[in-house]
Structure formats: structure tokens, C-alpha cells
C-alpha positions as CSV (number, residue, x, y, z in Angstrom):
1,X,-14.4,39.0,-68.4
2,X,-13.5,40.7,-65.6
3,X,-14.6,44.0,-64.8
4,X,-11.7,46.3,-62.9
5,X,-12.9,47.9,-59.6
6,X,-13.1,51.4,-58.9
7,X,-11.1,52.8,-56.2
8,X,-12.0,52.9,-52.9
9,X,-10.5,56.5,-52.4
10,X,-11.4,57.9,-55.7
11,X,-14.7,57.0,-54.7
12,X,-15.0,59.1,-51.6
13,X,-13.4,61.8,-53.3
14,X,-16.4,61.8,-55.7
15,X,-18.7,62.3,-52.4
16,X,-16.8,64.5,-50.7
17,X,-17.4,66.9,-53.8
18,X,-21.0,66.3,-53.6
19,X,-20.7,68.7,-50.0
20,X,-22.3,67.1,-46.8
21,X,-25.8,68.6,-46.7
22,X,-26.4,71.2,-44.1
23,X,-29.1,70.3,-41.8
24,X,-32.4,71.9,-41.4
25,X,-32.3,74.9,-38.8
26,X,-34.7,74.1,-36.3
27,X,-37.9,76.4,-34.4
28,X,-37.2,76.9,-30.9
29,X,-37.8,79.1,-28.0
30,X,-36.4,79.2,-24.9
31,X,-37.9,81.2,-21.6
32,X,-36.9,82.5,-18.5
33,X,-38.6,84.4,-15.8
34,X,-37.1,86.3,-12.6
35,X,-38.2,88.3,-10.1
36,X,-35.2,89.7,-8.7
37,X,-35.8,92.9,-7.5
38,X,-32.2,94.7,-8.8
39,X,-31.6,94.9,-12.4
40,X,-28.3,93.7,-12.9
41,X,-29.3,90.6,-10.4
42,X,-32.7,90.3,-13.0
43,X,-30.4,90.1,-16.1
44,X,-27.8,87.5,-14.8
45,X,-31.0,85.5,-13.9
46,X,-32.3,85.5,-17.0
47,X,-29.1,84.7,-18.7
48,X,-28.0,82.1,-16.7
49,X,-31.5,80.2,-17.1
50,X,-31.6,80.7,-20.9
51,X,-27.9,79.1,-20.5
52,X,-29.2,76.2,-18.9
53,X,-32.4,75.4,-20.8
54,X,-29.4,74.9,-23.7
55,X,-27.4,72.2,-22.8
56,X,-23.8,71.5,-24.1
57,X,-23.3,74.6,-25.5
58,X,-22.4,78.0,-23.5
59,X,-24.0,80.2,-26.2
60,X,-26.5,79.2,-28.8
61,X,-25.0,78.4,-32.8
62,X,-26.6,80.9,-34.3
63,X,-28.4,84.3,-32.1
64,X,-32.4,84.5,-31.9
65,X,-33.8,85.8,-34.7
66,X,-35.8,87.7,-31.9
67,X,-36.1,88.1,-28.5
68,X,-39.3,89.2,-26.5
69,X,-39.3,91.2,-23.4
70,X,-41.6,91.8,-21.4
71,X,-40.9,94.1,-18.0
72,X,-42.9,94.9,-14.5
73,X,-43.3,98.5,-13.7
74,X,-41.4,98.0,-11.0
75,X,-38.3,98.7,-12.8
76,X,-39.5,102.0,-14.6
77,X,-36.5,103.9,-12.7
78,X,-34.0,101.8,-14.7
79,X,-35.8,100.8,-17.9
80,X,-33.3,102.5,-20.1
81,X,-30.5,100.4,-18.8
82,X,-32.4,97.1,-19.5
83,X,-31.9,96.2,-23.0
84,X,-28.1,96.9,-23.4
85,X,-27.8,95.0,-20.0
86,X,-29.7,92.1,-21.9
87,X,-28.0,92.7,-25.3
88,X,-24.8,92.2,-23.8
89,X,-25.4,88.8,-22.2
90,X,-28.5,87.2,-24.1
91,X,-27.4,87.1,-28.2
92,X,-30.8,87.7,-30.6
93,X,-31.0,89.8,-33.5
94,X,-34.1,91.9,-32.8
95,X,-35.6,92.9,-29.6
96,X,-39.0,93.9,-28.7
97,X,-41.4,94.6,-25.7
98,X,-42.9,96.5,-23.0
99,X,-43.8,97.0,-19.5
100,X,-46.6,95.7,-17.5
101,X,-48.6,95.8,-14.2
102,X,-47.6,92.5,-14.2
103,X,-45.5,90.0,-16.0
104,X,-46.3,86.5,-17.9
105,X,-43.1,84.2,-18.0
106,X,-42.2,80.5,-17.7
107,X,-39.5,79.8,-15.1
108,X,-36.4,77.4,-15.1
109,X,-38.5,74.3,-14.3
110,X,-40.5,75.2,-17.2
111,X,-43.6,76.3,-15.4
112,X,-45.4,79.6,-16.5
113,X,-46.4,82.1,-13.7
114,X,-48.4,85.4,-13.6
115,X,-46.4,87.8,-11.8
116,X,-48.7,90.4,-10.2
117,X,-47.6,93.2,-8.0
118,X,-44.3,92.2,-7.7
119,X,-41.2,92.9,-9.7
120,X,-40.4,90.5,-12.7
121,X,-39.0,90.2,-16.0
122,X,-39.5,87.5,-19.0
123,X,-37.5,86.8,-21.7
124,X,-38.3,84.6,-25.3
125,X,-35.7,83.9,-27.6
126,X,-37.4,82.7,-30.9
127,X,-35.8,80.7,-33.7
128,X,-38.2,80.5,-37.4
129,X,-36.6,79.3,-39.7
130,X,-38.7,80.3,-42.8
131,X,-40.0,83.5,-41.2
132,X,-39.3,87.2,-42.3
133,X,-39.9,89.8,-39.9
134,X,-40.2,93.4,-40.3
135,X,-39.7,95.5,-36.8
136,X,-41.1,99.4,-36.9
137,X,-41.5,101.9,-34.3
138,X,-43.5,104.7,-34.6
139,X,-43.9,107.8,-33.2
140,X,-48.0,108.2,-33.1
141,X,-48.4,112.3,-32.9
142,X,-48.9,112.7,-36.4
143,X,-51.1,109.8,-38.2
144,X,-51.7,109.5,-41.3
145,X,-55.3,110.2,-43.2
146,X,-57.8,107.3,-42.2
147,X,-59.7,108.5,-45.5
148,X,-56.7,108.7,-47.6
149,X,-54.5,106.0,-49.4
150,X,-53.6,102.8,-47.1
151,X,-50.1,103.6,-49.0
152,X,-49.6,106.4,-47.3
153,X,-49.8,104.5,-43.8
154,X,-47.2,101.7,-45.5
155,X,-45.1,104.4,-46.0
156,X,-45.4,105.8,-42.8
157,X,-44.8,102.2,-41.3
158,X,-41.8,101.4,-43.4
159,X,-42.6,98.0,-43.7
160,X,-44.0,95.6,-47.1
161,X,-47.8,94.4,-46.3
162,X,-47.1,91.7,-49.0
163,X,-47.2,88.2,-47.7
164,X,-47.6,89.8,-44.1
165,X,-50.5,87.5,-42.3
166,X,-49.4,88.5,-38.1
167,X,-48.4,91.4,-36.4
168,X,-47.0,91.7,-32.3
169,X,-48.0,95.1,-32.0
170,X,-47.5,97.5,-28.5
171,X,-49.0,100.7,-27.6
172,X,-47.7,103.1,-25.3
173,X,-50.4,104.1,-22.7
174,X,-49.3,108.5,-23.5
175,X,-49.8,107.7,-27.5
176,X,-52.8,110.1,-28.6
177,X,-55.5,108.7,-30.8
178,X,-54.6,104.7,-30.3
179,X,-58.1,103.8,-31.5
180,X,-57.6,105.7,-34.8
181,X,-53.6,104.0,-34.9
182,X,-55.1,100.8,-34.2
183,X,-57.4,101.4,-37.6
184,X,-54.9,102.6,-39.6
185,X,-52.9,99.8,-38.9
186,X,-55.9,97.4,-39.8
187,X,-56.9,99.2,-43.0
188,X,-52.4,99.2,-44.2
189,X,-52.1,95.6,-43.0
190,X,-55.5,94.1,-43.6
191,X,-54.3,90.2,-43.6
192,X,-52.6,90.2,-40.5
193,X,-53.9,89.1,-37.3
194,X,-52.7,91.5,-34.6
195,X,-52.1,90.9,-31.1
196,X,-50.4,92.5,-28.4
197,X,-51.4,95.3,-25.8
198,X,-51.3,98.9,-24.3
199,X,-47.9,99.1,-22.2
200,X,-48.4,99.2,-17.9
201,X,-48.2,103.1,-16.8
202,X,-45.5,104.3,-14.4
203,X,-44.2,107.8,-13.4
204,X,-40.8,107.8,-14.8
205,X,-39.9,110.5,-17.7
206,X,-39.6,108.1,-20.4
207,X,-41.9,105.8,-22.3
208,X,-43.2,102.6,-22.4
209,X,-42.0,100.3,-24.9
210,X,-39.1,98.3,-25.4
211,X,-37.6,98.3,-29.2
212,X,-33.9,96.8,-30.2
213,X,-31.4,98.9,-27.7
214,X,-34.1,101.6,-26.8
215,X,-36.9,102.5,-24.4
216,X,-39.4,104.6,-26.8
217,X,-43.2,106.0,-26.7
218,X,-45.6,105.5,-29.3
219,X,-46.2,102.5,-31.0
220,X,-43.5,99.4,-32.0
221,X,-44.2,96.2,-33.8
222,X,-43.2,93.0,-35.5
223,X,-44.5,92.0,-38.7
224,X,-44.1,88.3,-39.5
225,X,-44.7,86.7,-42.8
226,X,-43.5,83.4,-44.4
227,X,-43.0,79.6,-42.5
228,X,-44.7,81.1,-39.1
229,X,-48.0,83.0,-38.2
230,X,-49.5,84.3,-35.0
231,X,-53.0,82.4,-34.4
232,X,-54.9,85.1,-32.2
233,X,-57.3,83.7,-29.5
234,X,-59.3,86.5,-27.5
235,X,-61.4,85.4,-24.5
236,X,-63.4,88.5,-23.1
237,X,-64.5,86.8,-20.4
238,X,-68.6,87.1,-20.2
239,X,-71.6,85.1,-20.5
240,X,-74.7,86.1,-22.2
241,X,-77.7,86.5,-20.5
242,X,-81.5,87.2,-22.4
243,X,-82.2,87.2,-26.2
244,X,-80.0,88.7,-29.2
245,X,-81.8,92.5,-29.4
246,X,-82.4,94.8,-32.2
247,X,-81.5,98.5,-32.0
248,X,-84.6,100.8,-32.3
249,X,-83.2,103.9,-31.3
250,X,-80.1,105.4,-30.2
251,X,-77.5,108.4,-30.4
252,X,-74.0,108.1,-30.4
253,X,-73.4,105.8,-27.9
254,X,-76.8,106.2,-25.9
255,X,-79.3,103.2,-26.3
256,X,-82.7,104.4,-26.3
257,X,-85.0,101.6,-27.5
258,X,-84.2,97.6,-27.9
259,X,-86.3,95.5,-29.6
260,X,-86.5,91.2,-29.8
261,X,-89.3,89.5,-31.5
262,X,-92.4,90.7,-29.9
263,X,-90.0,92.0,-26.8
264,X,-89.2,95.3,-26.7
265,X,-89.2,98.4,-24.7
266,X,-86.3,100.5,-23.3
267,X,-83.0,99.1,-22.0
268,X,-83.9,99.1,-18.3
269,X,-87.3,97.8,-18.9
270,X,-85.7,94.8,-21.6
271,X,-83.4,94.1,-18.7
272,X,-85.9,93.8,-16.0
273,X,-87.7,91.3,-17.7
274,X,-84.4,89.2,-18.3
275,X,-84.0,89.5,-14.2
276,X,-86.7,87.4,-14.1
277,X,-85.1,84.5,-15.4
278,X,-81.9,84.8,-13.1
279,X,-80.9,82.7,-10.3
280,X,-79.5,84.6,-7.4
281,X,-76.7,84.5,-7.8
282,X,-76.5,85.8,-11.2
283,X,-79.1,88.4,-10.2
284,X,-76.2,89.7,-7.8
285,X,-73.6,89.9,-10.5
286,X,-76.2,92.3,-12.6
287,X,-75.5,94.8,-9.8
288,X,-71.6,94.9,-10.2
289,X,-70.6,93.1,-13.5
290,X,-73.2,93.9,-16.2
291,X,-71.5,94.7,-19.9
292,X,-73.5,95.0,-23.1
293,X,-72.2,92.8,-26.2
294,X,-71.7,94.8,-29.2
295,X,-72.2,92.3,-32.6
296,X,-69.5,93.4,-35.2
297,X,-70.9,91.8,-37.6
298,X,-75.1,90.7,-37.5
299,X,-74.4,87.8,-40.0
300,X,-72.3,85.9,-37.4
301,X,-74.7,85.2,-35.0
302,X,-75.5,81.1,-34.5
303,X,-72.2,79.1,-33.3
304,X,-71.4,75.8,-31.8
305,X,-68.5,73.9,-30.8
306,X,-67.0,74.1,-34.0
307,X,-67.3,77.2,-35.4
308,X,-67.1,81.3,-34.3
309,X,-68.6,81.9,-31.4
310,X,-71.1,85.2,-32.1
311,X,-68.8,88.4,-32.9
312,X,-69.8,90.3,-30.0
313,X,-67.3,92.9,-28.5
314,X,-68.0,93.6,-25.0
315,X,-68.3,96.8,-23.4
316,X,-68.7,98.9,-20.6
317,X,-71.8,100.4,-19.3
318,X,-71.5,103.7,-18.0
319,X,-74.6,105.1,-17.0
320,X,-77.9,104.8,-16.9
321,X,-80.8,107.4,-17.0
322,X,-83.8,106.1,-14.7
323,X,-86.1,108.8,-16.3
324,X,-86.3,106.9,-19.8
325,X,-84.7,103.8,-19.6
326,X,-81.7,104.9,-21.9
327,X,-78.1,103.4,-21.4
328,X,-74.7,104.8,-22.2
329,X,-72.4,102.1,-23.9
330,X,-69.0,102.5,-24.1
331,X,-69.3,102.2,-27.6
332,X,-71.0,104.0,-30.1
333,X,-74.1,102.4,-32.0
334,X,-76.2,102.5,-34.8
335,X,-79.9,101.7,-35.2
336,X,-80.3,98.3,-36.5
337,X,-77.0,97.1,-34.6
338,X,-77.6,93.4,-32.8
339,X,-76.6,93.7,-29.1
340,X,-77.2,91.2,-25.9
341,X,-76.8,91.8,-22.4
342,X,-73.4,90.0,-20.5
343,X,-72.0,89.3,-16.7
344,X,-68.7,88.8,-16.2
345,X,-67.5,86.5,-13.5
346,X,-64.1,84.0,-12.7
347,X,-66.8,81.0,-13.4
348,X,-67.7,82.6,-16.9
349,X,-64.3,83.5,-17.9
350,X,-63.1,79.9,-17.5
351,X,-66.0,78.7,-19.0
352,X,-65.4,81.0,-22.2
353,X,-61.6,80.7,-22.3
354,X,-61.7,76.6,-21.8
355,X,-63.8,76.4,-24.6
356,X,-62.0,78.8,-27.0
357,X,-58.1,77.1,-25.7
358,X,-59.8,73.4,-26.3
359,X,-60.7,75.0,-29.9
360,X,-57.2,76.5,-30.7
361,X,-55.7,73.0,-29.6
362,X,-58.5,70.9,-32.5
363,X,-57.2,73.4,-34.8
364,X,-53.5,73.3,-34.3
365,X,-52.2,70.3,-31.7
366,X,-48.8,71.9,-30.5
367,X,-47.6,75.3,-30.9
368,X,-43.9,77.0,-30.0
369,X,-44.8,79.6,-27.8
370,X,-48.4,81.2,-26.3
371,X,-48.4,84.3,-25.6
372,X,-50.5,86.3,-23.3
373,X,-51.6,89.9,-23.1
374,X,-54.2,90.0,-19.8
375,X,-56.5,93.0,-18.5
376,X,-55.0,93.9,-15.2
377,X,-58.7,93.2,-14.0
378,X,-58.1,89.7,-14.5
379,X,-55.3,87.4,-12.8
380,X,-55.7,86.6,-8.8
381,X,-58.3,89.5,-8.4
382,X,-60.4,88.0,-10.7
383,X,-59.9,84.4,-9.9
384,X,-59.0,84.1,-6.2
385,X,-56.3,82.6,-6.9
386,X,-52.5,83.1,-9.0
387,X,-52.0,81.8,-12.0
388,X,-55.4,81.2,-13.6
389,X,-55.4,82.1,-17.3
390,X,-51.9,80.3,-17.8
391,X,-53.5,77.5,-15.9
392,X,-55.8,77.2,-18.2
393,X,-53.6,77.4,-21.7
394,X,-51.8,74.2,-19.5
395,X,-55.1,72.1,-19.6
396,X,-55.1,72.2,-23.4
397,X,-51.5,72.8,-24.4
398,X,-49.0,70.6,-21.5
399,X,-45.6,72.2,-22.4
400,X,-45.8,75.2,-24.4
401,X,-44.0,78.3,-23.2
402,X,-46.0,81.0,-22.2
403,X,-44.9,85.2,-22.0
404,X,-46.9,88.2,-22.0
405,X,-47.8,91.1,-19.9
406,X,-50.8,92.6,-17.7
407,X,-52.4,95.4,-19.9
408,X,-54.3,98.6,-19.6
409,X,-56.0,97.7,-23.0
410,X,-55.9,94.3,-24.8
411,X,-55.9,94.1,-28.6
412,X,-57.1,91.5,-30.6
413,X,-59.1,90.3,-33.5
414,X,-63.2,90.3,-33.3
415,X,-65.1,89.6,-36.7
416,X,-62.1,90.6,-38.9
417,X,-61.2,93.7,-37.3
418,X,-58.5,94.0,-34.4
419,X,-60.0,96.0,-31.5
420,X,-58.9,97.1,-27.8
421,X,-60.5,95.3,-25.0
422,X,-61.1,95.1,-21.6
423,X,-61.0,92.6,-19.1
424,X,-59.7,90.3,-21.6
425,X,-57.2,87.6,-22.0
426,X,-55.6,88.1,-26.0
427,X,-54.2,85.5,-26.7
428,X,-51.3,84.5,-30.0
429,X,-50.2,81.4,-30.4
430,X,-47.1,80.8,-32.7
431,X,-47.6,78.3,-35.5
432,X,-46.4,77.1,-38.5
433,X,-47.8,78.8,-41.0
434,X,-49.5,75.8,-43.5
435,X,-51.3,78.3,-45.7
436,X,-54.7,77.2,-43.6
437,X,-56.5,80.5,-42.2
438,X,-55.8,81.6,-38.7
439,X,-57.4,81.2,-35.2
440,X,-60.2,84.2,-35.1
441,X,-61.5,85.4,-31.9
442,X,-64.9,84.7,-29.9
């Protein structure tokens, strides 16, 4: 018996209601960096070089979900006509940034550069698919109660903490009581890694930060949750010198007495004893670049290659009295609290920072975009030479784009609690989110 054959055209009727399947959207960024001293000269730069790094098509399918912008002081004068001279060549959906003392970018060939002392602009266009983000601005003269309801800073925010694990988050250099912001922000958002910076100063009337079509003061952000997460690296820069001490006695921020093991004895006199130990060399930095490490957390002490390095937050020493031996820390301390000497120098920080890059690249081999949010201490002043912290994200990570700015205050992560820094190289690097726990901070 012979069976009768269907069709052939009914048959592709019958698929062609089935719908072609749409394909997947796809994570992207695209970069570009000028340095063209006029504006409008900057902007058609930019454009043109985001243009070209998308071949075959004069405008991208779909706009950037959002754009990153990140400005040298050196256009303060015409800030406020920056964005709608971007928004009107460069499509994206959400803008956001800031202005530096220097500027982070990658150029045409795909290169990054630092940008120091010079006039430049970057530009990131950013395409998650799977990612929500929330983008708030706020005015920081009136914060909420630190000893009240973290509601009440959600409310003030205007954004859901649920399911939020990252936050971009930039500080304008005039906003009273950033510490006490920084806080709030920690204790309303306590599962997101924050990363960004305090905006570069200039003398022009308006503020700092960047925000969709505006130049604003204060604070603005970008809270991401879903498919992507910001992995926050921070490299301070220092290497420990002399044992892990003990506080014995201090007030406020003065260190009185130190004690470790059968050592102890006032600052001065613990430090004298370390001197001993030095080579020249680093005998010579003690004179110019000594810091005291703060430990957040005295349970986090021991580390190797393949766990967190001790949670030590680096800070300045201000002053020293010769009569009793006492320090002033720029930080204030509390009897019991684990501290350890520190010199900063380019061979340290490229020390620390290879080690903690080579870490973020076992932990997660390729990500979108780096971004960078340096101490304007660091860059060619620091190293002798341009270039040297996105040099060094290029030894562990060959071709990811890299944009950020030149800070007067880095923030980052240090034993659970976002802090601002100095001297230091804050590093977030955008990843798929897999559900595994983010990138923490040496």
C-alpha cells in the first residue's frame, strides 16, 4: 500500500508558523579614546572610532544599554556641553561618568593608554544582555540616619537592593560627608561590590559628575543585577615590612603602644628595631614612603597564592611625636586592632598588582571590559614611565578593553566593606555573573 506524500509547500507552511527563532543578543563593548583638545573635534573622534570598531553597519542594531564616560579636567570650561554633543552622535540608553586628572581609554588600534596631564576623553558602550541596571543620582547635603533603618537610605536612593550584587559608584570631590555616604551606601546595598572613585577637581562653577544629559554634584551610580557582575580588584600598592603588631594603647587615631610576641614598645621604638632588618635601599624608602596597614578584619590574617591576601587598609602617617614614640594614623584605632608597618614603591606596586591581576585571571579567564579608577599618585610619577597599571591588566588579560579615570580618592572593597583609598589602583572587572562569589580585594 502506498502511502500518499505530504506536500512540499504545505510543509513549509507548517514551519513558517513555528516563527524563525530570534537569536541570542550578544555582550559587547566597544572603546574609544581621543585627545583632541576642542570638544566638538573630541566628540566626532570618538564617534567616528566607535563607527569603525563596528563594521558593516553605520549605527549599531540596537543602542548601548549604557555608555561610560570618563573626561580630563581639561575640558571643565565646556563640560556641560559634553553629553548632548555625545548623545546626539553615539546611541546608548544610559549615560554615566566623571572627570579626571587624567583619563583611562583604549584607542582605535585597541590599545589602552593612561592619559595624564593632557586633554582626553573615553568612551564604553556596553551591551548585557541579562543585566538590569538601576542609575541614581544623588544630591549628598542631607544623608540619611546611619543609625536608623537601611530602608530609609533605599528610599533615599530610589533604587531595589534585591538581586543587586555590583555598584559603579562616583563622588563628587565638593560632596560633604563622603565617608559617611560611602557607609550608608554599604549598609542599604550590603551585597554589592562597589567600585568607582572621587571625581578630578577643576575651577569651573559646576560639578563633577556626568549622569544621562547632565553635569551634576554629589553622588551618581549604576546598580547592576542579573546575567553580569562587577568583580572588584584593589591593589594599594605597599609591601609589608616587620611582624603583624597588636594595639596596646591608642586614642582616636594616635598609636601609643604596639605590641608583637615578646616585641613591644612604642611605635618609633617597634620601627627602629624593624630598620634593622632593611637593606638600604629599603631603609631610604622609610624616610619618604612609610604607611601603616590597618587590618579590617584580625581573623584574616595568613594568605597565599590562592586565597585573600591579609585585609589590611593602608594609610597615611601624619605625624610623629619624638617625645613618646606616639604616631598619628590617618585612621582611627582601637586597642586590640592588628596593624603592620608598609613602603610603597613602583617595584612593590607591580609586585602587589601582578599578583592580585594573575589571581582575577585563575578566577575568571576572559572578562568584557576592566575598568580602572587610579590615585593620581600613581601613573608615570609613580612608575617612570606611561602606561604602567594598564600594562600590567595586559600581562594577564591580552585584549580586554580598559576605561577609567585618575582619582582624588579610590573606592573599593577591603574585608567586606567598600572603603576610599589612596594611592591605589581599584580595579572592576565585568563578568558574567554565574552565581559564584566575586573578586574581593587584597
Amino acid at each position: 500500500m502506498a502511502w500518499p506524500l505530504r506536500p512540499l509547500q504545505q510543509l513549509q507552511q507548517r514551519l513558517a508558523a513555528l516563527g524563525t527563532p530570534k537569536p541570542t543578543p550578544e555582550a559587547r563593548c566597544r572603546t574609544a579614546l581621543s585627545n583632541q583638545p576642542a570638544l566638538e573635534a573630541a566628540v566626532a573622534d570618538l564617534a567616528q572610532q566607535l563607527q569603525a570598531s563596528d563594521p558593516g553597519q553605520a549605527q549599531p542594531a540596537q543602542p548601548a544599554q549604557l555608555a561610560l564616560v570618563f573626561c580630563s579636567t581639561a575640558y571643565a570650561t565646556d563640560l556641560q556641553r559634553l553629553l548632548p554633543l555625545l548623545r546626539q552622535a553615539i546611541p546608548s540608553q544610559h549615560w554615566i561618568g566623571c572627570t579626571g586628572g587624567g583619563v583611562v581609554g583604549t584607542a582605535a588600534d585597541g590599545q589602552p593608554h593612561e592619559l595624564e596631564q593632557q586633554p582626553g576623553i573615553s568612551v564604553s558602550l556596553l551591551w548585557l544582555p541579562g543585566a538590569e541596571l538601576q542609575l541614581f543620582q544623588l544630591e549628598g547635603d542631607a544623608l540619611p540616619d546611619l543609625d536608623g533603618p537601611s530602608q530609609a537610605w533605599t528610599d533615599w536612593v530610589g533604587a531595589d537592593p534585591e538581586g543587586v550584587h555590583s555598584m559603579l559608584l562616583f563622588i563628587d570631590p565638593g560632596c560633604p560627608a563622603i565617608n559617611d555616604l560611602i557607609s550608608g551606601l554599604d549598609y542599604a546595598y550590603p551585597a554589592a561590590a562597589k567600585v568607582g572613585g572621587i571625581a578630578g577637581q577643576h575651577n569651573a562653577s559646576h560639578g563633577s559628575l556626568l549622569f544621562n544629559d547632565k553635569v551634576v554634584g554629589g553622588a551618581v551610580g549604576c546598580l547592576i543585577s542579573g546575567s553580569w557582575r562587577i568583580d572588584p580588584v584593589v591593589a594599594q600598592g605597599c609591601k609589608p615590612i616587620g611582624p603583624v603588631f597588636e594595639v596596646e594603647q591608642a586614642e582616636r587615631n594616635v598609636v601609643q603602644r604596639l605590641r608583637s610576641g615578646e616585641q613591644q614598645g612604642t611605635p618609633v621604638a617597634c620601627l627602629q628595631q624593624i630598620l634593622e632588618g632593611l637593606n638600604p635601599q629599603e631603609r631610604e624608602l622609610v624616610r619618604h614612603s612609610l604607611f601603616l596597614g590597618v587590618a579590617k578584619n584580625n581573623f584574616q590574617l595568613g594568605a597565599d597564592d590562592d586565597t585573600d591576601a591579609p585585609a589590611f587598609l593602608v594609610r597615611n602617617l601624619i605625624g610623629v611625636d619624638p617625645r613618646t614614640g606616639s604616631v598619628a594614623v590617618g585612621e582611627r584605632l582601637r586597642v586590640g586592632q592588628r596593624v603592620q608597618f608598609q613602603l610603597r614603591d613602583a617595584e612593590a606596586s607591580r609586585q602587589e598588582q601582578r599578583h592580585l591581576l594573575s589571581r582575577q585571571r585563575r578566577r575568571q579567564a576572559q572578562p568584557l571590559a576592566a575598568l580602572l579608577f587610579a590615585c593620581l599618585g600613581r601613573g608615570e610619577g609613580l612608575y617612570g614611565a606611561p602606561d604602567g597599571d594598564v600594562q600590567a591588566c595586559r600581562e594577564h588579560f591580552a585584549e580586554v578593553p580598559v576605561a577609567g579615570a585618575f582619582c582624588n580618592g579610590e573606592l573599593g572593597p577591603v574585608a567586606g566593606a567598600t572603603h576610599l583609598h589612596g594611592y591605589t589602583a581599584s580595579w572592576g572587572f565585568l563578568v558574567p555573573n554565574s552565581g559564584a562569589a566575586s573578586g574581593d580585594s587584597a
